[in-house]
Backbone as JSON Lines, residues from 0, in Angstrom:
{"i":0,"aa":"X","n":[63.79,174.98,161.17],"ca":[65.24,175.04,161.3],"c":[65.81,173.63,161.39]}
{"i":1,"aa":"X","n":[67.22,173.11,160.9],"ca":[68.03,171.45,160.37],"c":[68.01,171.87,162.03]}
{"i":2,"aa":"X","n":[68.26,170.32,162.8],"ca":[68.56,170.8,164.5],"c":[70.05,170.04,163.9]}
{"i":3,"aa":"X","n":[70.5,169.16,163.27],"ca":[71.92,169.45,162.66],"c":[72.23,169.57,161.97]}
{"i":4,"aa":"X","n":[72.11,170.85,161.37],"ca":[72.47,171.83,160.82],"c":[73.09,172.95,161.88]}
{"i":5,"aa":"X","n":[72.19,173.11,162.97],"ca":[71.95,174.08,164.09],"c":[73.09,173.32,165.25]}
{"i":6,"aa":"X","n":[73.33,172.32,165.25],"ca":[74.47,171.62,166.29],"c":[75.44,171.49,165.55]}
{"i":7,"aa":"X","n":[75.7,171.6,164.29],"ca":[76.64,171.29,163.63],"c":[77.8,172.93,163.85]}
{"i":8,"aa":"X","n":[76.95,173.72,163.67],"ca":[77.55,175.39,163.76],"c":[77.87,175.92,165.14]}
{"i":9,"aa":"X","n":[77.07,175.06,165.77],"ca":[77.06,175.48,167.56],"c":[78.08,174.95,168.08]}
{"i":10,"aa":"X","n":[78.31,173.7,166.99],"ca":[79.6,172.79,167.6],"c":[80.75,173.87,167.22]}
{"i":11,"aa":"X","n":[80.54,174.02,165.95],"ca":[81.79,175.09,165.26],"c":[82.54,176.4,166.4]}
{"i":12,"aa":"X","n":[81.02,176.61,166.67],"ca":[81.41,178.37,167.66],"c":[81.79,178.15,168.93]}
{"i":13,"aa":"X","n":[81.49,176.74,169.4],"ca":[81.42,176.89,170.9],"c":[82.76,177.24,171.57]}
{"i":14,"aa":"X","n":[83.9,176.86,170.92],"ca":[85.11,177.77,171.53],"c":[85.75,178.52,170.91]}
{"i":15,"aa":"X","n":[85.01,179.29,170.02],"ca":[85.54,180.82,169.64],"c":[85.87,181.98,170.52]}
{"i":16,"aa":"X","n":[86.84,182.19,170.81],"ca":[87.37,183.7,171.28],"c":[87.53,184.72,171.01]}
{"i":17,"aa":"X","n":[87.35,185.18,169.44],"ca":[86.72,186.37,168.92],"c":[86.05,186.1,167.31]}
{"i":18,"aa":"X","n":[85.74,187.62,167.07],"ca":[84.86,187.46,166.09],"c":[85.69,187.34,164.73]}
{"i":19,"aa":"X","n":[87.2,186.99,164.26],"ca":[87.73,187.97,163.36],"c":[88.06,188.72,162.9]}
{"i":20,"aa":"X","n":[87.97,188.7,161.72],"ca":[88.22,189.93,160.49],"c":[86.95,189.61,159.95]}
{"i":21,"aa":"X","n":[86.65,191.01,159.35],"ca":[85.79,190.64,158.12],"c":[86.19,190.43,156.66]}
{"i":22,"aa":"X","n":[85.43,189.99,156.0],"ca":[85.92,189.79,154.45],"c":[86.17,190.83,154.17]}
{"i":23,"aa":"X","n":[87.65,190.38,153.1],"ca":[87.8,191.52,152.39],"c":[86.9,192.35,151.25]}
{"i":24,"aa":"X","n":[86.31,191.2,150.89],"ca":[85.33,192.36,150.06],"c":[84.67,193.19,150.86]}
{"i":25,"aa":"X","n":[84.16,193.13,151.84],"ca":[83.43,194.29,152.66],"c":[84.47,195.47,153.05]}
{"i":26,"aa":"X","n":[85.86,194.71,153.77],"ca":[86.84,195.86,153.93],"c":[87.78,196.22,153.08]}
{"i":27,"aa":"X","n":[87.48,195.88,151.9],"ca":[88.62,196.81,151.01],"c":[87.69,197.8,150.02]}
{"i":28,"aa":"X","n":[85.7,197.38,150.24],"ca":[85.09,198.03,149.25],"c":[84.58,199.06,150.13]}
{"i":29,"aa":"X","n":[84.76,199.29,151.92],"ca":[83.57,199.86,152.34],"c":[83.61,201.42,152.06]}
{"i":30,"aa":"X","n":[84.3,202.06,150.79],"ca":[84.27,203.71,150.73],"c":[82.6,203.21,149.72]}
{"i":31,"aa":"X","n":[82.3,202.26,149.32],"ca":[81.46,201.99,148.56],"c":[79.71,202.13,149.42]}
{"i":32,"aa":"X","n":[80.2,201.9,150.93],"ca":[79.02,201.97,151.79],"c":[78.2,203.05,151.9]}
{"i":33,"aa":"X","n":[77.02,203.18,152.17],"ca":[75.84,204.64,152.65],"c":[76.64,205.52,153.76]}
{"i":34,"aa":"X","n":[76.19,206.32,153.96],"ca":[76.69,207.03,155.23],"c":[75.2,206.6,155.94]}
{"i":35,"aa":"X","n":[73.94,205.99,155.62],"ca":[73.36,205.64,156.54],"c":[72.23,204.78,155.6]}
{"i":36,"aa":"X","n":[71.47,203.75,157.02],"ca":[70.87,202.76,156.18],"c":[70.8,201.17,157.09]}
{"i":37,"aa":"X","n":[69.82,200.72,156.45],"ca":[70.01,199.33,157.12],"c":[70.72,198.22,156.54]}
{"i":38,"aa":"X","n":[71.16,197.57,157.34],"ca":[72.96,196.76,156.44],"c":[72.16,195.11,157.76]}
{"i":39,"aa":"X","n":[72.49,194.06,156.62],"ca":[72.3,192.23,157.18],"c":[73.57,191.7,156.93]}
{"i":40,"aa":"X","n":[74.13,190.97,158.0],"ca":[75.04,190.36,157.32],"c":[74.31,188.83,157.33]}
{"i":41,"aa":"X","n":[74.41,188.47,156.89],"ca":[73.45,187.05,156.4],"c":[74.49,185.73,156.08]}
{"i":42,"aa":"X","n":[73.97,184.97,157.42],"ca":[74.87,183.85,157.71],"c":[75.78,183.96,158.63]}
{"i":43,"aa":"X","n":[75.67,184.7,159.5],"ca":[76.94,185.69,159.86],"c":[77.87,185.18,160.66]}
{"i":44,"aa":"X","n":[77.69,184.05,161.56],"ca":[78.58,183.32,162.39],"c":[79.09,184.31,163.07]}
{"i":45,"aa":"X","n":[80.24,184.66,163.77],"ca":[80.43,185.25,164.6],"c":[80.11,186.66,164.5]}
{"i":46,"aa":"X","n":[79.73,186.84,163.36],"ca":[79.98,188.5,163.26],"c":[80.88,189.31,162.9]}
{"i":47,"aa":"X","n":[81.65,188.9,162.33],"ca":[82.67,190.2,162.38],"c":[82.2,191.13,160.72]}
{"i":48,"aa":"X","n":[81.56,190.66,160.0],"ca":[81.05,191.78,158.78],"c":[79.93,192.6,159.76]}
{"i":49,"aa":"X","n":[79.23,192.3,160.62],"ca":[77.92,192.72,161.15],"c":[78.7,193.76,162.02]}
{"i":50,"aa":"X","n":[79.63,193.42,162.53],"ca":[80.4,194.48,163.66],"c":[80.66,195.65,162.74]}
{"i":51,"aa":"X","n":[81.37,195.1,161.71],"ca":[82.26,196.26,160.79],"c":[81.16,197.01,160.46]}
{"i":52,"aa":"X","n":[80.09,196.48,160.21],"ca":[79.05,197.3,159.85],"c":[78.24,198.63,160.86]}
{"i":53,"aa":"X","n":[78.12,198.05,161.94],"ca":[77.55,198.39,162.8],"c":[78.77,199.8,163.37]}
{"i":54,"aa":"X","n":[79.78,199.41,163.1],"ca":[80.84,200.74,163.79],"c":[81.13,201.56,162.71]}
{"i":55,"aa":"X","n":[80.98,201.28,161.07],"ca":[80.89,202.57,160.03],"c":[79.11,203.24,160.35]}
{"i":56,"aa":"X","n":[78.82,202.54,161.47],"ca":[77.48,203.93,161.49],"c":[75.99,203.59,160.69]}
{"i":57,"aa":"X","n":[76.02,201.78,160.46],"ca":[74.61,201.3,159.31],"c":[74.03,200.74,161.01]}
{"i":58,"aa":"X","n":[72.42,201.1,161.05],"ca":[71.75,200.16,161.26],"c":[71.88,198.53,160.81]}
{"i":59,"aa":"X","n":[72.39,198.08,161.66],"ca":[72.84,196.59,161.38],"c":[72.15,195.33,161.67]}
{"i":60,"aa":"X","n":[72.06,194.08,160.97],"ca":[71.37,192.93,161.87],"c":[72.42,192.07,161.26]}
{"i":61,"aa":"X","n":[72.58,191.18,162.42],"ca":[73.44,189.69,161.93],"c":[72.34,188.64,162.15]}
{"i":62,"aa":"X","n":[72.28,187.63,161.06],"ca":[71.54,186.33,161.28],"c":[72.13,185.1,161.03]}
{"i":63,"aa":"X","n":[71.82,183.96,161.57],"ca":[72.95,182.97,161.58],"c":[71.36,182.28,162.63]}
{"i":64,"aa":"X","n":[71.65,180.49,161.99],"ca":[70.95,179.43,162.35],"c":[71.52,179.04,163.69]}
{"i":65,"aa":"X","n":[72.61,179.61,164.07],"ca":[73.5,178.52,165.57],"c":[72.88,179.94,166.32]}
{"i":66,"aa":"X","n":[72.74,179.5,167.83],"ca":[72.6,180.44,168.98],"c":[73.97,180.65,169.33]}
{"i":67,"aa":"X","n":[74.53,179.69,169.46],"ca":[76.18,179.77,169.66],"c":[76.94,180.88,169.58]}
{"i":68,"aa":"X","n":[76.24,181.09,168.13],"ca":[77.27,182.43,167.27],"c":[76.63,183.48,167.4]}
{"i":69,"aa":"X","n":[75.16,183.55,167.52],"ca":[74.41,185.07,168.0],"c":[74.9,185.72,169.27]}
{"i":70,"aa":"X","n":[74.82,184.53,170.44],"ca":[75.12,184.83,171.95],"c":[76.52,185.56,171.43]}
{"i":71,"aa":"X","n":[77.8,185.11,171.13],"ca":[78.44,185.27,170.75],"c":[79.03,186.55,170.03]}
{"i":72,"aa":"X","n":[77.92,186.75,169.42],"ca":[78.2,188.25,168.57],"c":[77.43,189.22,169.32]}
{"i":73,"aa":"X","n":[76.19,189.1,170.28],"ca":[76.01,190.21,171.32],"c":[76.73,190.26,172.06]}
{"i":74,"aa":"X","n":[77.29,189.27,172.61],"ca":[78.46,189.59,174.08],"c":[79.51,190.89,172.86]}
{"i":75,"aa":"X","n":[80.09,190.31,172.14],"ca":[80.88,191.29,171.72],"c":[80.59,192.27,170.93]}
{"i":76,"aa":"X","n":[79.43,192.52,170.31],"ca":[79.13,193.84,170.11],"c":[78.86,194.75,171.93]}
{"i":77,"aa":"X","n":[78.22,194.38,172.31],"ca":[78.22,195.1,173.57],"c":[79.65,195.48,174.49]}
{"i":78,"aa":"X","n":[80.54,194.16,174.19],"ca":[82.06,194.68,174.59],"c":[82.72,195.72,174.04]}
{"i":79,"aa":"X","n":[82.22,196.15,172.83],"ca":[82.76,197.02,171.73],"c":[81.7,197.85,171.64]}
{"i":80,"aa":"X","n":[80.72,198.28,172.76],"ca":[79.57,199.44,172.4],"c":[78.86,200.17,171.35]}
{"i":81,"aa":"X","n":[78.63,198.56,170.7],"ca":[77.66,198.8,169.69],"c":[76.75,198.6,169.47]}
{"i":82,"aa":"X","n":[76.05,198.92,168.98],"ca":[74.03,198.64,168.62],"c":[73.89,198.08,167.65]}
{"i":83,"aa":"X","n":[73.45,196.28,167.62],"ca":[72.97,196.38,166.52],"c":[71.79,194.69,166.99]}
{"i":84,"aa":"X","n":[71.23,194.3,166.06],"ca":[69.96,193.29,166.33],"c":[70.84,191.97,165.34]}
{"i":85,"aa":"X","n":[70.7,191.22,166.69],"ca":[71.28,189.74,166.42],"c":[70.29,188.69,166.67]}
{"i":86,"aa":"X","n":[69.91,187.39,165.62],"ca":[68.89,186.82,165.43],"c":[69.46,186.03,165.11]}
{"i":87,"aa":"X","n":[68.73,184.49,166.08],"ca":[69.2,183.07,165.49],"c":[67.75,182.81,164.67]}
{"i":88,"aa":"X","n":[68.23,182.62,163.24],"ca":[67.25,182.08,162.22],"c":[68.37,181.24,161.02]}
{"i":89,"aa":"X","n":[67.39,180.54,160.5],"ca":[67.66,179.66,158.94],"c":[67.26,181.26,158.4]}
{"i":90,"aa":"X","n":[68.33,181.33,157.83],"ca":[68.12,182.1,156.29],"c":[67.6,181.31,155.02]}
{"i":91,"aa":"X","n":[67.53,180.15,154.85],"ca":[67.38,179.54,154.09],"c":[65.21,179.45,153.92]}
{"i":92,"aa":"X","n":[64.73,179.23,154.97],"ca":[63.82,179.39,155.25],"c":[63.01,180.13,155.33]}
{"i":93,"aa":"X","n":[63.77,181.27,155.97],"ca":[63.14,182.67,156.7],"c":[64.03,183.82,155.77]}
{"i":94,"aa":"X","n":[64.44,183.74,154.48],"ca":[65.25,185.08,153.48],"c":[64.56,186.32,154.25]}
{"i":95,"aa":"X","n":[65.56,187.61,153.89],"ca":[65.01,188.55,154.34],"c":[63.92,189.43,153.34]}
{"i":96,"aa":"X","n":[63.41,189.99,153.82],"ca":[61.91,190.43,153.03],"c":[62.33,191.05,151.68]}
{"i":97,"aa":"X","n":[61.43,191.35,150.53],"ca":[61.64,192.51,149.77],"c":[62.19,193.71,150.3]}
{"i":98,"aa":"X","n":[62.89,194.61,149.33],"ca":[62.98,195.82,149.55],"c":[63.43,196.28,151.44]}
{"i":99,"aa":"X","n":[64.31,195.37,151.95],"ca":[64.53,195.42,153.35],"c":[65.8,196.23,153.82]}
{"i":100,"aa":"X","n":[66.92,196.28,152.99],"ca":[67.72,196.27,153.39],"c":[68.56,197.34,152.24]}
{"i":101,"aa":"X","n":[69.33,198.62,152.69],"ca":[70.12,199.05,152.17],"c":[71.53,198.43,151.58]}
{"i":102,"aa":"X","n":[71.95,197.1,152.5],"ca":[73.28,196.58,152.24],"c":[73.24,195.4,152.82]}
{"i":103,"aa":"X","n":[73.4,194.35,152.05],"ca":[73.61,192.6,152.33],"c":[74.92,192.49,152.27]}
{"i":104,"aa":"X","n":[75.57,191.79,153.4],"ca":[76.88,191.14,153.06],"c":[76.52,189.23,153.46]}
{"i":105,"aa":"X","n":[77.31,189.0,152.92],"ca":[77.29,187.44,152.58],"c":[78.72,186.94,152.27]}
{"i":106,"aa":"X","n":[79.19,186.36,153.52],"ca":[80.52,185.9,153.25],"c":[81.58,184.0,154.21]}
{"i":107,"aa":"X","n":[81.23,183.38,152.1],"ca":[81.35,181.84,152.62],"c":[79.8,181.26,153.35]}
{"i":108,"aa":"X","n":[79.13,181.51,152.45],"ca":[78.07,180.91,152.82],"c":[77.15,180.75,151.59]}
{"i":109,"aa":"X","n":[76.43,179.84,151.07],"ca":[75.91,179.38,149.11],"c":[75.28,178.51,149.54]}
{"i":110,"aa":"X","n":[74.01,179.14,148.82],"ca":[72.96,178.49,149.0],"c":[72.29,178.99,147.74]}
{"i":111,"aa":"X","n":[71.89,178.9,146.23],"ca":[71.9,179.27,145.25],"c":[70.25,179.63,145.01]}
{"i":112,"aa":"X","n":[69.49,179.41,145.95],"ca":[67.98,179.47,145.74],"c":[67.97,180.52,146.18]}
{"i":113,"aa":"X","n":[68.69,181.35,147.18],"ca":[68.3,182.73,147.84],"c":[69.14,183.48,146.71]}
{"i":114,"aa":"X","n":[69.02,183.06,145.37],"ca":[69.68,184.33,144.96],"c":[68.77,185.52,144.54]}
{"i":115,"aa":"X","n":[67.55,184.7,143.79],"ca":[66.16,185.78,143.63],"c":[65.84,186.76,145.62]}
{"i":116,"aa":"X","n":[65.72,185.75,146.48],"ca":[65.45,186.92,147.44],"c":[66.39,187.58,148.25]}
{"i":117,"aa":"X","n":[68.01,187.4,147.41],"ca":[68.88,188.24,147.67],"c":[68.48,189.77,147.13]}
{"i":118,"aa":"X","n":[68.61,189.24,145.37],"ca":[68.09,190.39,145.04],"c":[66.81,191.24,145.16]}
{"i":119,"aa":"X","n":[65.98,191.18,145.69],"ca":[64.9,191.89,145.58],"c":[64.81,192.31,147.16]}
{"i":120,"aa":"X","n":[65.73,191.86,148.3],"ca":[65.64,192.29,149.62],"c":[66.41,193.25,149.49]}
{"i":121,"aa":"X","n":[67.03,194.2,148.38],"ca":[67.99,195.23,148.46],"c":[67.13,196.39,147.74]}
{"i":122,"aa":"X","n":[66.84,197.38,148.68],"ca":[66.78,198.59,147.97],"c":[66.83,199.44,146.99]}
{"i":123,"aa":"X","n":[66.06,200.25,146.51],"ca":[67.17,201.15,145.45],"c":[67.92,201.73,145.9]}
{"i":124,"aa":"X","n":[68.81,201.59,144.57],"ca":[70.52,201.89,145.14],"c":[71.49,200.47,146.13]}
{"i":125,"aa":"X","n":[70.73,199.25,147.02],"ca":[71.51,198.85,147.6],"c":[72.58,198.48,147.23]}
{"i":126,"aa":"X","n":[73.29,198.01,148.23],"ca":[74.56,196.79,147.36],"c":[74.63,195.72,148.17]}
{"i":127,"aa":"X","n":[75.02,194.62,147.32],"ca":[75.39,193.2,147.81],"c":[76.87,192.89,147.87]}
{"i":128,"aa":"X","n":[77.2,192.79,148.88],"ca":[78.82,192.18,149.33],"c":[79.14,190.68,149.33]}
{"i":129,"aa":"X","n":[79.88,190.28,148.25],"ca":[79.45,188.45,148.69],"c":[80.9,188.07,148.28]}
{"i":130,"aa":"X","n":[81.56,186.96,148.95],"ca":[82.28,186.46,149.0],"c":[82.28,185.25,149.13]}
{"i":131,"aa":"X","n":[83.35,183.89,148.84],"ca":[82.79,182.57,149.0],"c":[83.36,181.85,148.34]}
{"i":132,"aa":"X","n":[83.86,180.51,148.61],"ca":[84.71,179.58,147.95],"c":[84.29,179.24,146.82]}
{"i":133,"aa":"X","n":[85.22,178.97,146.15],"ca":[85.55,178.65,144.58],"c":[86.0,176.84,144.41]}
{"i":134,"aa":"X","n":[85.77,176.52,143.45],"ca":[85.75,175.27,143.12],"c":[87.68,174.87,142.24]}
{"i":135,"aa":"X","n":[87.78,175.95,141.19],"ca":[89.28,175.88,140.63],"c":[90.29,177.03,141.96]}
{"i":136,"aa":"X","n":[91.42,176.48,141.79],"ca":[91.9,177.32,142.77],"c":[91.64,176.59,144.52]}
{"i":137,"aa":"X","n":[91.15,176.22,145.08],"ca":[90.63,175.81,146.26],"c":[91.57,174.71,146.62]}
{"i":138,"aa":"X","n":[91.44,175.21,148.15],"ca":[92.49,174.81,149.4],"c":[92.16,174.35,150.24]}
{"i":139,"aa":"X","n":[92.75,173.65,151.62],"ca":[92.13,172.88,152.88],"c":[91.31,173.9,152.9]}
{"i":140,"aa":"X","n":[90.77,174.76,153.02],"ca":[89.86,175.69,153.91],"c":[88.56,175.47,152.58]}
{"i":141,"aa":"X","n":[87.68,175.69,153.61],"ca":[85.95,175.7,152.93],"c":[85.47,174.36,152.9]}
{"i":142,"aa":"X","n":[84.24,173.92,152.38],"ca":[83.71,172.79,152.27],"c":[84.37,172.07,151.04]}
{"i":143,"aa":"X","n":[83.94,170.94,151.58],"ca":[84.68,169.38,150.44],"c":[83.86,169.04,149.31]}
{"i":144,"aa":"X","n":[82.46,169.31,150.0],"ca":[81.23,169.3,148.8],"c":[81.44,170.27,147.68]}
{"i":145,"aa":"X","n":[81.74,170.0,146.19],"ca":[81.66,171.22,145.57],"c":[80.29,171.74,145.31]}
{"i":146,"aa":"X","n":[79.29,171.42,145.87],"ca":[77.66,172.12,145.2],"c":[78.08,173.0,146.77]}
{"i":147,"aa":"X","n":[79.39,173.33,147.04],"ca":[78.9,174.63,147.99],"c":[80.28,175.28,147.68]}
{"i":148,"aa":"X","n":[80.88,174.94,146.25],"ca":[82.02,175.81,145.91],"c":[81.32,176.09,144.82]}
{"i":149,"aa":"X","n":[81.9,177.83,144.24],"ca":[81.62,178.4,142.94],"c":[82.14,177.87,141.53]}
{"i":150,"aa":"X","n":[81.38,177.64,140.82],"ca":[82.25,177.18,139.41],"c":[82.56,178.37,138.89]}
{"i":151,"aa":"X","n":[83.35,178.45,138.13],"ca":[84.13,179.38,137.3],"c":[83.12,180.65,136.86]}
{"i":152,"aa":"X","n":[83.22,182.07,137.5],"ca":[82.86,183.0,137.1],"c":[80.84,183.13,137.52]}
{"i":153,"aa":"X","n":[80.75,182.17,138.47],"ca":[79.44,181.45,138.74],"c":[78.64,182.52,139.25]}
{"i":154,"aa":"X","n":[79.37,183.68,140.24],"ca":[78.96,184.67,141.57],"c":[78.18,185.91,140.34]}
{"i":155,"aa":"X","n":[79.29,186.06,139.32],"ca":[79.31,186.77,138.54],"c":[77.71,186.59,137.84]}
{"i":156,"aa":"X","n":[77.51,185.84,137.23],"ca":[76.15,185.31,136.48],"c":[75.23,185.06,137.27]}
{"i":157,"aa":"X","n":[75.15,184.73,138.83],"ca":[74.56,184.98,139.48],"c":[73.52,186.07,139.9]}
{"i":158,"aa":"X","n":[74.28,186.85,139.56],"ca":[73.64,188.36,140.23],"c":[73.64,189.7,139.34]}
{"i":159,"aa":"X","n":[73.96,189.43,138.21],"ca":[74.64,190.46,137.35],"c":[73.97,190.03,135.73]}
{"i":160,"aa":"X","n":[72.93,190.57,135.37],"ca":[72.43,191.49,136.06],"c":[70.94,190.79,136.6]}
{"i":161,"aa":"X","n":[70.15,190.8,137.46],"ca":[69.59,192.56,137.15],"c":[70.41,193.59,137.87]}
{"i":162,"aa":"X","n":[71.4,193.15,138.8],"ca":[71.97,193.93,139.61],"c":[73.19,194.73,139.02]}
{"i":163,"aa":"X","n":[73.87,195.72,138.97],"ca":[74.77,197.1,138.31],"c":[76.1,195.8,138.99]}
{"i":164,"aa":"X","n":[77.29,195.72,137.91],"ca":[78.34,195.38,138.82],"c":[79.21,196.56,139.32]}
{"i":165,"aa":"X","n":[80.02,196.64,140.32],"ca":[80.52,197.41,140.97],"c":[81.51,196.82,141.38]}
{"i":166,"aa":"X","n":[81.94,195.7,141.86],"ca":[83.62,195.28,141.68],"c":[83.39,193.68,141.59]}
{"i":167,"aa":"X","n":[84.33,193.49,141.0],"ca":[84.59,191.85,141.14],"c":[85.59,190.85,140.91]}
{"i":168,"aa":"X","n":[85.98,190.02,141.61],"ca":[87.47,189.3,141.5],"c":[87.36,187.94,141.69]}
{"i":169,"aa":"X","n":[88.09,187.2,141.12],"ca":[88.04,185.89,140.78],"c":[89.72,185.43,140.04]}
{"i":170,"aa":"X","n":[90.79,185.21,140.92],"ca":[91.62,184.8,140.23],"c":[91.78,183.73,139.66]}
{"i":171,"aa":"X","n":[91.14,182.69,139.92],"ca":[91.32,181.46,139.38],"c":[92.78,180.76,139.42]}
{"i":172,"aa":"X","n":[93.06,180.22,138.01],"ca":[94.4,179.68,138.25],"c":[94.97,180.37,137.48]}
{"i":173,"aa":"X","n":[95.1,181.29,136.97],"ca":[96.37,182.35,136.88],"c":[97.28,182.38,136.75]}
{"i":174,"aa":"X","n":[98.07,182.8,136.63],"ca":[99.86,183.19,137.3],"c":[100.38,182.24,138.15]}
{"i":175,"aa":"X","n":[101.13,183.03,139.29],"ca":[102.0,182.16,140.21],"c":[100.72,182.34,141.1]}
{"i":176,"aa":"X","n":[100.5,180.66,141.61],"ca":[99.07,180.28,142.93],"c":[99.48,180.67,144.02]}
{"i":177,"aa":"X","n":[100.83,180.92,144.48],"ca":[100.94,181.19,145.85],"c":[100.37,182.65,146.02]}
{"i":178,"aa":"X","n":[100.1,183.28,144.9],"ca":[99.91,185.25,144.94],"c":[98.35,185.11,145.06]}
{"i":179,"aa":"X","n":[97.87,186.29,145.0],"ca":[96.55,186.88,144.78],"c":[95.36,185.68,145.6]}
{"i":180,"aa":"X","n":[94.48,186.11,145.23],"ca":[93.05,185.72,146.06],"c":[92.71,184.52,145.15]}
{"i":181,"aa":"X","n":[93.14,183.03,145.69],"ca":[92.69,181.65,145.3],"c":[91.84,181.16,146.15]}
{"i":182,"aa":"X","n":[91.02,180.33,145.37],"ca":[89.87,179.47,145.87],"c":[88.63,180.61,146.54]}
{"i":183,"aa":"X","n":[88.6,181.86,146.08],"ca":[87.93,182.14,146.79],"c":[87.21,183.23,145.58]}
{"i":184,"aa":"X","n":[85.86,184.03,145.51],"ca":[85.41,185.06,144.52],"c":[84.88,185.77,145.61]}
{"i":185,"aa":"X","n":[84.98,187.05,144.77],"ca":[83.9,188.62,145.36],"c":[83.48,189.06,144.56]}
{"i":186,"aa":"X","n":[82.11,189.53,144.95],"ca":[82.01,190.4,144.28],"c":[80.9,191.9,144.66]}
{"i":187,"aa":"X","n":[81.11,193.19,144.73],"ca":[80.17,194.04,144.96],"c":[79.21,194.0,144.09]}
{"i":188,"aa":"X","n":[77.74,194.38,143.89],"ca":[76.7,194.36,142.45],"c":[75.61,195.33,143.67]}
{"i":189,"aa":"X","n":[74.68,196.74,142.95],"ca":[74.33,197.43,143.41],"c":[72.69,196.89,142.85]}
{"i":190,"aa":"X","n":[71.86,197.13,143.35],"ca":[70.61,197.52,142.74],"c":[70.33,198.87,142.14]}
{"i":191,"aa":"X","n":[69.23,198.9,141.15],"ca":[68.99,200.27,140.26],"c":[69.01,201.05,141.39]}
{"i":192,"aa":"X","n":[68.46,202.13,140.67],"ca":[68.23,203.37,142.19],"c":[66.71,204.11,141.89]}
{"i":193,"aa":"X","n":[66.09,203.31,140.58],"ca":[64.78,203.61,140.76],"c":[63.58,202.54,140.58]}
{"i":194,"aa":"X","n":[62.29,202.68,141.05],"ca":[61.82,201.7,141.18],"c":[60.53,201.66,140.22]}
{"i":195,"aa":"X","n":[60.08,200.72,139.05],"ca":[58.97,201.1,138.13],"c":[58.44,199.91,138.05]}
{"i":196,"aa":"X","n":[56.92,199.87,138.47],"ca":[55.98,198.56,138.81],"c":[56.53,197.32,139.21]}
{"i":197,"aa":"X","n":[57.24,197.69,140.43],"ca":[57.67,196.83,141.14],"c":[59.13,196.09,140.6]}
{"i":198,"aa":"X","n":[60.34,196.7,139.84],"ca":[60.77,196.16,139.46],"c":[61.75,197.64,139.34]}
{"i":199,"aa":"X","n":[62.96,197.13,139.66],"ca":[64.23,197.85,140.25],"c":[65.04,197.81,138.84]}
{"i":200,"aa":"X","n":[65.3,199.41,138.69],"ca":[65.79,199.5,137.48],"c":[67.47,200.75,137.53]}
């Protein structure tokens, strides 16, 4: 585990007072969710996709490199009487296993090497929820580095295929900039729903 990398996020959380909102791609897609299943939110910082998750009824885990933000997201899942398994780890290091997980969310967080063990830690049938700054379009908010903003249509080619798409948005520069969703992409992408010599179809 970076130890700053790990003070850098701890610094971030240490006076947070709640968890948020979650991304909208998770809350404007979740009729798209299991009625049951195991759901990561990966990277998760305070939690608030891991909460949302955990109260539509998924076996849930949040992971995130800061303790800051784990402590953080058990105090308030437990304020909000919910069950779910919170873990300070590098995702970067420690990806989650093959075939682990019914539902990944991932939101503002790129790291382009976990995209192979994004995909293959999802189930048949899973889906991937990902959200995350954009490079055209982009505002004070997100990182300054662009190797951690999306280039144009980037999320998309990313993951698609081997993965089914299932929604995706990217306004770019468009129309009038003050409207719609700038500097930022989503997108839902499912895995097959059957599985033939090891390879999700």
């Amino acid at each position: 585990m970076s130890n700053e990398q790990q003070a850098k996020w701890d610094a971030r959380y240490s006076g947070a007072t709640t968890a948020g909102e979650p991304s909208r791609v998770l809350s404007e897609h979740a009729h798209l969710l299991p009625a049951q299943g195991r759901a990561l939110d990966l990277a998760c910082g305070l939690g608030a996709n891991a909460l949302f998750l955990a109260r539509f009824g998924l076996d849930t885990a949040g992971w995130d490199i800061s303790p800051v933000a784990i402590d953080h997201l058990l105090a308030t899942a437990r304020a909000r009487a919910l069950q779910l398994d919170a873990e300070t780890r590098d995702v970067v290091i420690r990806p989650p296993e093959p075939q682990s997980f019914d539902v990944i969310c991932v939101s503002y967080f790129l790291d382009r090497m976990l995209t192979r063990d994004l995909i293959h830690a999802l189930r048949p049938g899973g889906l991937l929820f990902y959200q995350t700054f954009t490079r055209n379009g982009a505002n004070s908010n997100g990182p300054i580095n662009p190797a951690y903003r999306l280039a144009e249509n980037e999320l998309l080619h990313l993951f698609v295929p081997p993965l089914k798409l299932r929604a995706y948005r990217e306004d770019d520069l468009s129309g009038d900039p003050s409207l719609g969703l700038r500097g930022v992409s989503w997108l839902v992408a499912q895995a097959g729903r059957h599985l033939a010599h090891g390879i999700i179809r």
